[in-house]
Each structure stands twice: as C-alpha cells, then as structure tokens.
N, C-alpha and C positions, 0 to 999 in steps of 0.2 A: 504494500500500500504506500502508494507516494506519500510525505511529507508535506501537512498543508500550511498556509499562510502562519508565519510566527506570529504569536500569541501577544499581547501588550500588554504591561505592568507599569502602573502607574505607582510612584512612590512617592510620599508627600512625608517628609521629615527634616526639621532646622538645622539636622547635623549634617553636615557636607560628608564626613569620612561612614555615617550609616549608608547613606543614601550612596554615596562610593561602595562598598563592601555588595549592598544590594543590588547594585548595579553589576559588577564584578562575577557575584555568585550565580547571575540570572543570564547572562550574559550568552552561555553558549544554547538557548533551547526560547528565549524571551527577548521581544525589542524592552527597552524601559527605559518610562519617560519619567523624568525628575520633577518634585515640585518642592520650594523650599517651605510651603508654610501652609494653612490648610484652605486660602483664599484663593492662593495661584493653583492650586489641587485644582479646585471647585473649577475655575473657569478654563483650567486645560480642558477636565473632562467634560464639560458642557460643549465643546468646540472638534473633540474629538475622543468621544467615548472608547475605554481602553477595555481588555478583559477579565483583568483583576486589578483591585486595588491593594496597596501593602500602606496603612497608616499609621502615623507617630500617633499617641495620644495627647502627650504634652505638648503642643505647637503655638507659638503665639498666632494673635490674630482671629484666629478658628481649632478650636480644637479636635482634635481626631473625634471625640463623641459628637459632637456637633457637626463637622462636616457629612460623616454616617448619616447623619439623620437627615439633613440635607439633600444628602445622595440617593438615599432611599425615597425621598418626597418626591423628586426629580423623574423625569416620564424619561427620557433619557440614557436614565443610572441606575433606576430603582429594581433591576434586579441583574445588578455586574456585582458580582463577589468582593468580600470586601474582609481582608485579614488585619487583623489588629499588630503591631511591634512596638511594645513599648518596654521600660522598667516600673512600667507598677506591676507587682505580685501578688496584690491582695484579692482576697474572693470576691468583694464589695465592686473592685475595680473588674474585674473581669467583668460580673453581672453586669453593671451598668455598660460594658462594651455593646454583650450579645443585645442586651435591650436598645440600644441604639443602631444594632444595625448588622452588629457584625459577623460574620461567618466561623471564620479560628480567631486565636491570640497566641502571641508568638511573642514570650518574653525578652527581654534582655540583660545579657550577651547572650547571642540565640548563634545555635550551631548552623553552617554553611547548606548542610547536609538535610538537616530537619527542613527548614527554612525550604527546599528547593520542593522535600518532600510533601508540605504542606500544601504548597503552592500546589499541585501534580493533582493533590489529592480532592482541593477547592476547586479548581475548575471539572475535576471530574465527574466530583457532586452534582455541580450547577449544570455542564451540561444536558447530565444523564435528567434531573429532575425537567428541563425543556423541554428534550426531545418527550419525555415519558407521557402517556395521552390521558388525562384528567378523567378521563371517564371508567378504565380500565385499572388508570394507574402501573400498564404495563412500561416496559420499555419501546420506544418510540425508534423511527426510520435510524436517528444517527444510532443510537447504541445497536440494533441489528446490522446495520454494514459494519462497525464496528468492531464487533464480534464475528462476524462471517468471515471476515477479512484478518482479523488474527486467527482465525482456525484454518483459514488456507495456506498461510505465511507460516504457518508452527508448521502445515502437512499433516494435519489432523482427520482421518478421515470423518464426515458427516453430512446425512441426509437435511436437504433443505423442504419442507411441508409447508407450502402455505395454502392457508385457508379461507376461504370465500366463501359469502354469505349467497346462495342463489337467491332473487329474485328482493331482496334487502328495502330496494327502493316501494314496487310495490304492498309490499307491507307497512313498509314505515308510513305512505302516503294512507292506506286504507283504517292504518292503526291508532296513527299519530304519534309524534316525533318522542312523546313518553315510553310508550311501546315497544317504540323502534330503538330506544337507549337500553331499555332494558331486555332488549332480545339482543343488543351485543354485549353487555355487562355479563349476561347468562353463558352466551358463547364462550367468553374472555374464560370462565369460570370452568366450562366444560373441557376447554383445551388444556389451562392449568391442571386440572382432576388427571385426565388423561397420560398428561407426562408424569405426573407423580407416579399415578399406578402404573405404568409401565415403561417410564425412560428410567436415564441417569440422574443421579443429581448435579450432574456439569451442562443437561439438556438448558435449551435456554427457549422459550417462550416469548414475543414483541408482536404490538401492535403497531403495525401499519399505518392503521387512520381507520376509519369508516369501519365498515364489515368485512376488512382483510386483516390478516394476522399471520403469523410465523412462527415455527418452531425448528431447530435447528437440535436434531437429535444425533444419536447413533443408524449408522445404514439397517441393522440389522432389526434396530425396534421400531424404524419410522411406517413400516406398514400397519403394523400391528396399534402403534400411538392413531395412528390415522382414520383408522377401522372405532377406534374407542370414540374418536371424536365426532364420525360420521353417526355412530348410533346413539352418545349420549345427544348428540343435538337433534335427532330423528323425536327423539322422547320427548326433549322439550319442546319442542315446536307444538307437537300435539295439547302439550297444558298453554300454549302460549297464545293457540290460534281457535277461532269459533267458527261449528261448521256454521258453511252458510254466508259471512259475512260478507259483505257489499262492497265496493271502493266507498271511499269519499263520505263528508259528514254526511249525516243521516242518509247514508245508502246511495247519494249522487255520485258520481263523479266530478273531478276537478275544476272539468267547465261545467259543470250544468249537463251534460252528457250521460244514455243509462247508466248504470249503475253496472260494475263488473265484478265476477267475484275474485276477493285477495285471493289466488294463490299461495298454500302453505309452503313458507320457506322449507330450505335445505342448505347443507354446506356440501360445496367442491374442494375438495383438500389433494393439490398436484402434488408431486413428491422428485425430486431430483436429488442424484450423488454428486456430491466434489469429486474430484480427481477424474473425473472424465476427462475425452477429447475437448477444449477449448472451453473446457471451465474451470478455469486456473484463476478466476476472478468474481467479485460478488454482482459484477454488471452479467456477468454473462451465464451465471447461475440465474439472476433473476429472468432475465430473456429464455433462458430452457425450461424456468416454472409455469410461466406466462402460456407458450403454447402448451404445456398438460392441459393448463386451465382452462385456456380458450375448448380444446376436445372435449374435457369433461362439461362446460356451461351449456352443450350442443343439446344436454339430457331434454326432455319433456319436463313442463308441472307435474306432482304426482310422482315422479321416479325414485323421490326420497334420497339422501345423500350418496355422493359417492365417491371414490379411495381411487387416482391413478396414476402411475410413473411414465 
C-alpha cells in the first residue's frame, strides 16, 4: 500500500527548545507547524486546519485549556485530535485537560518514543471513530481497505464476503426510513453472530455504508460464515416484513401511482480469495466481488438469500 499525504502537527508551546525537540522527534513520519503561544495556534489552524494538535498548557496569552475549548467550539477544528504536553502532574490538572477538550496528556520531560507513540495511537483512534458508521457503529470504508491491504502486504491468506441487502430501497420506501434503519442494524447484528459462531477471532466485520457490508474471514470458513448469514437474515426478514403490505403511505405509491407490493428483502453475500491471479490489491478484490454480486442480484423476488464465489 502506497504511503499517503504526511500527516500535520501542529505544536503550540512558549518554549523554542520543546517545540525544537517536537519538531525533531516528529520529523521523519509528520510535517509540523510551530506556534509560539496559544493565539498564533488558534489562527494558524483556523487558516489551515492540521491533523493533530500537540499543546502547552501553561502558555501566555491563551492557555492550552482555553485554546481546546476554543478548538473544539470551532466548525473547523472541532473534531482534529488534540494531545495535551505539559509539566503539570496532578489528577485535578489532567481532569480539567480531558474536560476541555483533550484526547491524551503527555507529561513533562516526556520520552521521544512515547510521544511518537501516542501521536500513532490518536490519530488512529480519531480516524477509525470517522470512518466507523453511526448507525452500526461498525468499522467504516477507510479501516476495511485498511485492513484488507495489510492482510495482503503481511500475505495473509483470506476470503473477502461482502454482503448486500437485495431489494433494500424498496423496503425502506414501503416501510419507512425507521424500518429500513432497523433492518440494517438487524443485518449488522446477524453478520457479527455469524462470524463469532463460526470464524476466527482475527475475522474482521465493516460496514460499507447503506445495506452493504464486509467480512474478511478465513478461505476455509467464508462459505460456511456466509450460509449462517444468508439464513439468519432469511428468518429475520420474515419477523420484519407483513404479508400483504403495499408501497407507499397508506398503501399508494410515491406519486400517487397503485399501490405495489414490498417485496420481502434478502441478502447477496459474493465471496472472493486473495492471492488469486490479479488480486494482489484491495481495488481489484473489490472489482472481482462486485461481478459475484452483480450474478447473484440477477435472482427473482421470492428466491430468498443467496451464498456465491
């Protein structure tokens, strides 16, 4: 996996040799912008917002707990990571950090080492919580290539599964968009069960977006994971759907148009191996899942889910 855009740190401290040393330690993996005090901080990153913050507490002018707050207020800033460096020790001081804003706290004199590792560890946090879909609360697009792409670079063999909701739209339109949350919430719930009872516990689980999702198994259990998820979501659909029901409120359609009946969803769950011909990469695993899927969508309403490589 190529190496993307270096990452920005912003460092806001009165001391010239901290703010040296930070710069220094950050230096081979982080651009880092200096700010000498916590005013010239505020109006760097307002002009050009960084990735992570590294602030003094004690600053004249504006203090680190004050800038935080600041930062956090800011549409901007208000959710760039933001790690605390100072020499206060005490619990009191801490607390008032996190309640202002903060991510870690990174005492002083703070090791080279820590310091780099903290940093690695905060932005790993913050990203993974972005990407990760509020609804599911699974992991989101970036930590699945993420992960796909370190299990192809270690030479890891494993099965890529992803799962599609058939027919998603009219449901959710006939059900309303309640409905249609809580028929992927259900799914999210079905696919997690599934790997427990029969993957690893190194299997990894991501949500896509909408009514697609991913599991990145072992080759050996992804039919069998896949068979679990086609039939617990077979069951549910039946407690989730009412015979009979109609498109559209009270029984219309969208325009004003008869009335159709919802089609009981199902899930398409395609399945591909790494280490194939020309799947040396997470682009090109995605494009060999893509046509499964596209085969398996060809099914009829009625077919009930179904498992294909």
């Amino acid at each position: 996996m190529s190496a993307g855009p270096r990452r920005t740190v912003l460092v806001a401290d009165d001391d010239a040799v901290i703010r040296a040393l930070v710069r220094k330690t950050l230096a081979g993996g982080y651009s880092v912008v200096e700010a000498r005090d916590g005013v010239e901080a505020f109006e760097l990153a307002r002009r050009s917002p960084p990735d992570l913050f590294i602030l003094d507490v004690n600053m004249p002018g504006k203090s680190g707990d004050e800038l935080a707050r600041e930062l956090r207020a800011c549409r901007a800033t208000r959710i760039i990571p933001i790690v605390f460096l100072t020499g206060n020790t005490g619990l009191q001081d801490k607390l008032r950090g996190f309640q202002s804003g903060a991510d870690d706290y990174i005492t002083k004199p703070f090791d080279v080492f820590e310091l780099v590792a903290r940093v690695e560890a905060v932005l790993r946090r913050n990203a993974e919580a972005l990407s990760s879909s509020p609804l599911t609360m699974l992991p989101g697009n970036l930590s699945i290539e993420r992960e796909a792409s370190r299990r192809i670079e270690a030479g890891e063999p494993f099965a890529l599964l992803y799962v599609d909701i058939d027919r998603f739209k009219a449901y959710n339109d006939g059900y309303g968009h309640a409905k249609g949350n809580i028929l992927i919430q259900r799914t999210a719930r079905i696919i997690t069960d599934a790997v427990e009872s029969e993957g690893a516990r190194t299997d990894f689980v991501g949500h896509v977006g909408g009514d697609d999702f991913v599991v990145l198994a072992s080759p050996a259990a992804a039919r069998v994971i896949g068979e679990r998820i086609a039939s617990g979501f077979d069951k549910a659909a039946k407690a989730l759907c009412r015979p009979g029901k109609r498109s559209g409120p009270g029984g219309r359609g969208r325009r004003g148009d008869p009335p159709k009946p919802v089609p009981a969803p199902s899930v398409s769950v395609a399945i591909v191996s790494s280490g194939g011909s020309g799947l040396g990469s997470y682009a090109a695993l995605s494009e060999a899942v893509s046509l499964v899927k596209m085969r398996l969508k060809c099914r009829q309403p009625g077919e009930g889910s179904a498992v294909s490589s």
